[in-house]
N, C-alpha and C positions, 0 to 999 in steps of 0.2 A: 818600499813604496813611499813615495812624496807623500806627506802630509798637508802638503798645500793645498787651498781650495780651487781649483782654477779658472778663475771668471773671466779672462779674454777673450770675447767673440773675435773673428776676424774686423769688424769694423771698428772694437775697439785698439786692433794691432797697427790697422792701418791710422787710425786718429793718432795713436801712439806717435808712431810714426813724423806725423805730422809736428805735432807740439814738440819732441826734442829737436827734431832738425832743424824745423822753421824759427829762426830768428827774427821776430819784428823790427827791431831796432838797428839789426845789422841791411837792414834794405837802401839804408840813405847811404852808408860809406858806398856802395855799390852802383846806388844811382850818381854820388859825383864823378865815374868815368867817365859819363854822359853818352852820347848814343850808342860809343861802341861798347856798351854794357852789353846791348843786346847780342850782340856775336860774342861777346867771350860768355853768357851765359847758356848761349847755346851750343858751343865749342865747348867749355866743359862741364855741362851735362850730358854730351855724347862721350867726353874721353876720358874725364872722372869718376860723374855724379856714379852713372850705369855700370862700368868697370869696379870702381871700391864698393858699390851695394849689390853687386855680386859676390864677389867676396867676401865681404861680410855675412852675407846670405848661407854661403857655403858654409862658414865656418858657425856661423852660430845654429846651424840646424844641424852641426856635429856632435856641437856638445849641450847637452840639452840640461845646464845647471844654471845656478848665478855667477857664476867667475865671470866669463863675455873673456876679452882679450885678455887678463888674467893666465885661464886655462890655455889659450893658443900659445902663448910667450914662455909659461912656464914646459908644455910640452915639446916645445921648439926649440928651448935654448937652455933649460933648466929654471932651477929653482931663483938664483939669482937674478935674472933677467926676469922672472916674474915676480919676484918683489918689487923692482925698481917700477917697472910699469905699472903695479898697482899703486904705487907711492906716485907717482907724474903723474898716474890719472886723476886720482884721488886731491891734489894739492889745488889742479888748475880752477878746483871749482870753489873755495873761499877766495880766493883772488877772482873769480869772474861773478861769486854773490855781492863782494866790496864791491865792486864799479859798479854794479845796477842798482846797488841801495844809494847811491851819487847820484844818479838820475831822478830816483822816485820824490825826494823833497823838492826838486826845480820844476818838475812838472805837476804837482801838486799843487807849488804855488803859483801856476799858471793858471788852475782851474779856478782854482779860490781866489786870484785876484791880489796874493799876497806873496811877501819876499821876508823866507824867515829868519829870524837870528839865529844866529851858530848854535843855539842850547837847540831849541826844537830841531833844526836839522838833525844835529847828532842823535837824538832821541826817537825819528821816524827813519833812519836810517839802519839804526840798531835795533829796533821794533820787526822793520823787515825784514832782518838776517833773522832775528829770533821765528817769526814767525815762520819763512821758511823751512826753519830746525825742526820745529814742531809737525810740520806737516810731513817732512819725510820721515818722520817714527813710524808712520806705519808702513805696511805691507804694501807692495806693487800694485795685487791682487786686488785690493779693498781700498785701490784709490783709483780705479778706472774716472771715476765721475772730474781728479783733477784732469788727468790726460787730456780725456773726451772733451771735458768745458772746456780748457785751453784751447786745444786745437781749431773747435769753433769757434771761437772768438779770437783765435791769431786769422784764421780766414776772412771772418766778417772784416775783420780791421783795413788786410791785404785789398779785398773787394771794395771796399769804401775810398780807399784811399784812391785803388784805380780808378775808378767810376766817378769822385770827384777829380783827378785830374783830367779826364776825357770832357766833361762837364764846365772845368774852365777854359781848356783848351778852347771849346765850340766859342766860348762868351767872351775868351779876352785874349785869343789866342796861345800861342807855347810861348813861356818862356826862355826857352833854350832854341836854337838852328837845327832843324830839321829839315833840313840839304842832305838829298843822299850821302854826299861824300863824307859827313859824320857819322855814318853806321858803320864805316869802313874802319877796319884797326889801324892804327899807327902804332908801330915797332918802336918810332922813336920818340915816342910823347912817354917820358920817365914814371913822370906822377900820376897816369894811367893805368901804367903794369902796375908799379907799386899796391892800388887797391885788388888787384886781381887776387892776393891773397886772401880780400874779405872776403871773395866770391869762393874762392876753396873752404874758407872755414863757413859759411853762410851751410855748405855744401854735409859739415861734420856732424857727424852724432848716430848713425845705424847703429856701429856698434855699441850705443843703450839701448838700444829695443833687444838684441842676443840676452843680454841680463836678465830679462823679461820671461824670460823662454820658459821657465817652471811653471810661470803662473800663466801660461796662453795651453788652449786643448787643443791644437794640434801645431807646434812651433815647425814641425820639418815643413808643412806644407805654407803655414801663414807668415812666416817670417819673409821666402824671398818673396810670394806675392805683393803685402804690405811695404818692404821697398822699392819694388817696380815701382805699383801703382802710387804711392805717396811718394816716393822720388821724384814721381813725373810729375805727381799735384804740387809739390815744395819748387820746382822747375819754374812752373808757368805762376806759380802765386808770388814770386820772389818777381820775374817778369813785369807781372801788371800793376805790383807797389811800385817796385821803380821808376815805373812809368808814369805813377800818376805822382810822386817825387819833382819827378823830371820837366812837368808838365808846368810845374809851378815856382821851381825857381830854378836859375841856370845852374849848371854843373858846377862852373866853379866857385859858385856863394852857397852851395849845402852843405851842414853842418852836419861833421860825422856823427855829432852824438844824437843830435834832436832833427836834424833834417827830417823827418816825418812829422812830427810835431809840429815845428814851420811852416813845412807847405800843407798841411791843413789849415794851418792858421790862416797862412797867406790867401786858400783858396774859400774860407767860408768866412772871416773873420772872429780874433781872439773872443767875442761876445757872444759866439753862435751858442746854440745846445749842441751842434753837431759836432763843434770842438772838443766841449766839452767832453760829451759821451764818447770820443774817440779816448782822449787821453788819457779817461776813468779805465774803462775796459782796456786801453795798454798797459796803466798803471796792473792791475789784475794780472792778465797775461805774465808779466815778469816774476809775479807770486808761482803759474804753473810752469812755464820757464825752468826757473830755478828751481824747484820742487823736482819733476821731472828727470830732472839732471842728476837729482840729489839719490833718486832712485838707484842708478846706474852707477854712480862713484861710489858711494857707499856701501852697496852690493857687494862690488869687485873688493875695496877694501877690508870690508867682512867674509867675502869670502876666504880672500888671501890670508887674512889673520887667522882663519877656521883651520888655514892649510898650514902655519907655522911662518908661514914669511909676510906675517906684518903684525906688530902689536900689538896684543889683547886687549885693548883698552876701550 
């Protein structure tokens, strides 16, 4: 019998949920398709999102450990083939904590009103990685409170954002054409499709919630629920950020990294508190982001290691 404690209510399965998949910061690549964002979000959230979190679904209420796709790969293909996958999994995620600790010093010194020299950057940059480190030592089990806080506060942000673009919209109009025939997709607009793959990765991450599966009391039943219903909430919230993106500066002038940051700017100005308090609580966010994450890569890598095909170390 598991010695784990297991503290995952279903609302914490479904928050879970919410907080790995929903990526804040990934909503601006997504908004510069511009209108036809919203058909390819809703095209595939019917022939994606729904289809791989069912599957997922299935497979993680099979195996009811820490492996996650680990144990699928290695019973599927062998031992080899589930090393490497725990190794790919495992790797993408100091390469994806590097690029948001790049973020957090620019946006910092937006709030503060300051633009730092290369010592303090490298120093709140490597604060962050560390910090991070630290936070995922513990147990899955006995960090519901990161998940849970994340996930509220990746919404609040989402809802803020839309709610201020609807808000400028009324006062100073769109900045972007909202002419029906920009919701329509074009096949041959290049630089269009190209972001469609943010919209797939926007879409990644169920299988970390499967990792989760020891520490939730009943995973066969709360796992597919949790990604139906947060599927559908990560759907319509990925949606109405966009939206309010969109609302405030055109398609083609958003910046893939900070266009959220922007068009808040743009919509309340750089001096608000309302900026501010945005930027604070996203800086946050990319703490349970990453944490989060940290859960489920390092799970699968420990676990693999437990099984022989990954490094004791």
């Amino acid at each position: 019998m598991s010695n784990k404690v297991k503290k995952f209510s279903f609302i914490s399965v479904i928050l879970s949920v919410i907080c790995v998949v929903f990526v804040a910061e990934a909503a601006a690549p997504a908004a510069a398709i511009g209108n036809q964002q919203f058909f390819w979000w809703i095209f595939l959230i019917i022939t994606f999102l729904l289809p791989y979190g069912m599957v997922v679904a299935e497979l993680g209420t099979t195996y009811d450990s820490d492996g996650g796709l680990y144990d699928w790969i290695r019973d599927a293909f062998g031992d080899r083939w589930g090393s490497r996958v725990a190794w790919y999994y495992w790797i993408n995620f100091p390469l994806w904590i590097a690029s948001l600790a790049t973020l957090f010093p620019d946006i910092l010194g937006m709030v503060l009103g300051v633009e730092f020299e290369i010592a303090p950057v490298l120093l709140i940059e490597l604060a962050f990685v560390w910090i991070v480190v630290f936070m995922s030592f513990s147990k899955v089990s006995d960090s519901a409170w990161i998940l849970n806080g994340g996930a509220v506060l990746k919404v609040l942000i989402a809802v803020s954002v839309g709610g201020l673009g609807i808000w400028y919209a009324v006062n100073n109009g769109f900045a972007s054409d909202m002419s029906p025939h920009t919701f329509i997709p074009d096949l041959t607009n290049t630089n269009a499709l190209t972001y469609l793959s943010i919209i797939l990765f926007n879409f990644m991450g169920f299988e970390v919630i499967c990792t989760f599966a020891g520490a939730m009391k009943n995973p066969s039943r709360d796992i597919p629920k949790a990604i139906v219903l947060g599927g559908l909430a990560i759907g319509a919230i990925y949606l109405f950020c966009s939206f309010g993106i969109g609302a405030a500066i055109p398609a083609d002038q958003i910046d893939p990294d900070f266009g959220m940051i922007y068009a808040v700017m743009t919509m309340v100005g750089e001096a608000s508190p309302i900026f501010m308090l945005i930027c604070i609580v996203f800086l946050v966010t990319l703490f349970a982001n990453m944490a989060s994450w940290s859960f489920g890569v390092n799970y699968v890598a420990d676990y693999a290691a437990k099984h022989g095909n990954m490094p004791k170390v």
